[in-house]
C-alpha positions as CSV (number, residue, x, y, z in Angstrom):
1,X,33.7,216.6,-144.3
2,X,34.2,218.5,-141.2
3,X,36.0,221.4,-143.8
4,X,34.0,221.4,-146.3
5,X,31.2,221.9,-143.7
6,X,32.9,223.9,-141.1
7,X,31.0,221.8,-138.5
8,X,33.3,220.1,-136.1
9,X,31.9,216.3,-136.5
10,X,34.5,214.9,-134.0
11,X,32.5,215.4,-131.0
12,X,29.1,214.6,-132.6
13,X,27.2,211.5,-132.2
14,X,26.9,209.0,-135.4
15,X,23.3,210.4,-135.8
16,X,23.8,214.0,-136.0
17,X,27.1,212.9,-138.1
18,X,24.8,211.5,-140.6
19,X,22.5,214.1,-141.0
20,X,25.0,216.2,-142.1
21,X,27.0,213.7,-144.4
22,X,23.7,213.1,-146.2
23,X,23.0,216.6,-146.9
24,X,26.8,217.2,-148.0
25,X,27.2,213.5,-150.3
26,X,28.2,214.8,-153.7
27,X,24.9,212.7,-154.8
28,X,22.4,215.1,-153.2
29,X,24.2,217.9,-154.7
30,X,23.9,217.4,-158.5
31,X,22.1,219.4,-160.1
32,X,21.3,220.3,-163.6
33,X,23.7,223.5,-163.4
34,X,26.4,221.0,-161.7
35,X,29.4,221.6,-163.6
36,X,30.8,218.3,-165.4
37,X,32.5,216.0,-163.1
38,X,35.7,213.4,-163.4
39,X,35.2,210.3,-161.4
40,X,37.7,207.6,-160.2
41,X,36.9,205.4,-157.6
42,X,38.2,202.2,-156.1
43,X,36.8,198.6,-155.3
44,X,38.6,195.7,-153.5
45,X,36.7,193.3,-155.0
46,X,37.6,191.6,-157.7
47,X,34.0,191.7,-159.2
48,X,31.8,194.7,-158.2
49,X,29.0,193.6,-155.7
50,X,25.6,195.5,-153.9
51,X,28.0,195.8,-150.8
52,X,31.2,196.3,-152.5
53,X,33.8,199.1,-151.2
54,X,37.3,200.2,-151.3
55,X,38.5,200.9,-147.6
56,X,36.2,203.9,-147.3
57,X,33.3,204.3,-150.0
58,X,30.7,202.1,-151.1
59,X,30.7,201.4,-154.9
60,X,26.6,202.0,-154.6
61,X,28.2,205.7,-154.1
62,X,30.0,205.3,-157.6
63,X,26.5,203.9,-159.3
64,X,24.1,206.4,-157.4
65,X,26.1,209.7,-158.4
66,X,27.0,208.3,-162.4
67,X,23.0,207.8,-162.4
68,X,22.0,211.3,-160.6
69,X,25.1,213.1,-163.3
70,X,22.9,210.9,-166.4
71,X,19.6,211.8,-164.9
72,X,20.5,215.6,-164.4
73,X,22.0,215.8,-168.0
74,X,25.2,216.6,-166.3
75,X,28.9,215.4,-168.9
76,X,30.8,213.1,-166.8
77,X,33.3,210.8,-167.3
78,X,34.0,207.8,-164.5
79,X,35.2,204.5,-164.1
80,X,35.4,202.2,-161.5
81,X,39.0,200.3,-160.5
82,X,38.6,197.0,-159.2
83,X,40.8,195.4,-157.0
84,X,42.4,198.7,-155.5
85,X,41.6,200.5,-151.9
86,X,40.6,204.3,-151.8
87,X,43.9,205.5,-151.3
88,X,45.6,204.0,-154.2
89,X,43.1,205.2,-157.0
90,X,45.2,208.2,-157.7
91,X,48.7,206.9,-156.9
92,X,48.3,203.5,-159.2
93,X,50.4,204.0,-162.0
94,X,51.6,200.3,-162.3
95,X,50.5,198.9,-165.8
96,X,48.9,201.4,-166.9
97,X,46.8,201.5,-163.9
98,X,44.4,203.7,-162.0
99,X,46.8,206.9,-161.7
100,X,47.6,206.9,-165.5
101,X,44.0,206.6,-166.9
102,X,43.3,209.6,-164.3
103,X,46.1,211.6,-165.3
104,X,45.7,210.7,-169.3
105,X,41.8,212.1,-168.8
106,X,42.0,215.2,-166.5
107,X,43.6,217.1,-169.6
108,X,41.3,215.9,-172.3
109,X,38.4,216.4,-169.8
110,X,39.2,220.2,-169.2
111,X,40.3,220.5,-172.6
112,X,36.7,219.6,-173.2
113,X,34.3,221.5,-170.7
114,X,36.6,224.4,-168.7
115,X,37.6,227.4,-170.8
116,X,41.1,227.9,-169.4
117,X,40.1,231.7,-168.8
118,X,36.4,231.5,-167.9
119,X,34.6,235.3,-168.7
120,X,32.8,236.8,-165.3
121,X,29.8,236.5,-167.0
122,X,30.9,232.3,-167.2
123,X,31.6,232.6,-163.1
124,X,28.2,234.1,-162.4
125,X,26.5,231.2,-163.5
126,X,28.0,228.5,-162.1
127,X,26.6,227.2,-159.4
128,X,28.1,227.4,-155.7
């Protein structure tokens, strides 16, 4: 957060910490411009819960930004792992796990909303 920011949040009390976290969360930052979005995220539990999490997100995270992408018109594709931490959503690739499905759908996804060589006029719109 402290990158994508360029605020240095190590020396910050929790409050000013979460001011800034709030206004960065990918949630508040969907728009109807957004560009589509790939999702993948993890949850230890077996079955999915209010107060669910992998080691570092909440699943409500997962729920609240597939409902602000539907809400906002905004092509996504996401899916929630269960029984997997943060760290291992993208490195899974036993049994067809996490890692595969992620890797199967980043091609078919860009395949399907990014032009490989987007026109300046395509740039100029997107939103920063």
């Amino acid at each position: 957060m402290g990158w994508l920011t360029g605020t240095d949040m190590f020396n910050m009390n929790l409050s000013q910490a979460s001011v800034i976290i709030r206004k960065w969360a990918p949630v508040t930052l969907v728009k109807k411009a957004s560009c589509p979005a790939i999702l993948a995220y993890g949850c230890q539990d077996k079955v999915p819960h209010a107060r669910s999490s992998d080691s570092m997100v909440p699943v409500s995270n997962f729920i609240g930004l597939t409902n602000k992408l539907a809400q906002a018109g905004v092509s996504y594709d996401g899916k929630l792992f269960t029984g997997i931490n943060h760290g291992e959503v993208a490195g899974n690739f036993n049994n067809g796990g996490s890692g595969t499905w992620v890797v199967d759908r980043l091609a078919a996804f860009k395949a399907k909303h990014f032009d490989t060589n987007p026109s300046l006029s395509q740039i100029q719109q997107m939103d920063p």
